[in-house]
N, C-alpha and C positions, 0 to 999 in steps of 0.2 A: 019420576021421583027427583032426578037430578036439578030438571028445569024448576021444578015445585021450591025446593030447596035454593037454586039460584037466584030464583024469582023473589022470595023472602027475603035472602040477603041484598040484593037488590033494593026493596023497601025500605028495608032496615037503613042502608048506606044513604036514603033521596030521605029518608025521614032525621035522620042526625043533621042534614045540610042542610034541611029545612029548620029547626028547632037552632041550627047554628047562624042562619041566614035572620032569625027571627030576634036572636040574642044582640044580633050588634046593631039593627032597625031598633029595638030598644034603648040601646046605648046610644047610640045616634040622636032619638028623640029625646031622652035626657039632656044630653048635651046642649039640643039646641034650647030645650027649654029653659037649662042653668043658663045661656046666653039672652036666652029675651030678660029672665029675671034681674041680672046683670043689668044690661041695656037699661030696664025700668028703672032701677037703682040708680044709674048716671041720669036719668034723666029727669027722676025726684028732688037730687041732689047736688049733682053739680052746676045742670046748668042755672039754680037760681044762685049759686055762690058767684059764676061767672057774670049774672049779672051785676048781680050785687059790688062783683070787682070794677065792671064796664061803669057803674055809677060814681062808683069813690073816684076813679081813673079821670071819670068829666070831674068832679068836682074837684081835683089836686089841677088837672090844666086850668080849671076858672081862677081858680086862686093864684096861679101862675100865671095869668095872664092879669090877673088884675093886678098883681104885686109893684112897687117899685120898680123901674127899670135897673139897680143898683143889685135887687135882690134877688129878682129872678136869675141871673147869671150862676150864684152859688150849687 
């Protein structure tokens, strides 16, 4: 009766670490998910603003290079 009784609580104790084991594998995968979603996000959005900067960025040096030598200095 003892070991029956041990035996149970024994399940009991391997079944709470599993269902606890199972809880933060959940969390985890959320997390990494909110991170690709994230990721997707910068990569919708930023990198066409960054280029869109790298374009103005050539086209402020063309004008600077084409400028007067008197005004480019300013």
């Amino acid at each position: 009766m003892k070991d029956c009784k041990k035996q149970q609580a024994q399940a009991a104790e391997a079944s709470a670490q599993v269902a606890a084991t199972a809880e933060r594998l959940e969390a985890a995968l959320n997390a990494q998910r909110d991170r690709a979603a994230r990721n997707e996000l910068v990569q919708r959005t930023l990198v066409p603003l960054q280029q869109e900067v790298d374009k103005i960025s050539m086209l402020l040096l063309g004008m600077q290079d084409a400028a007067p030598v008197g005004l480019s200095q300013k």
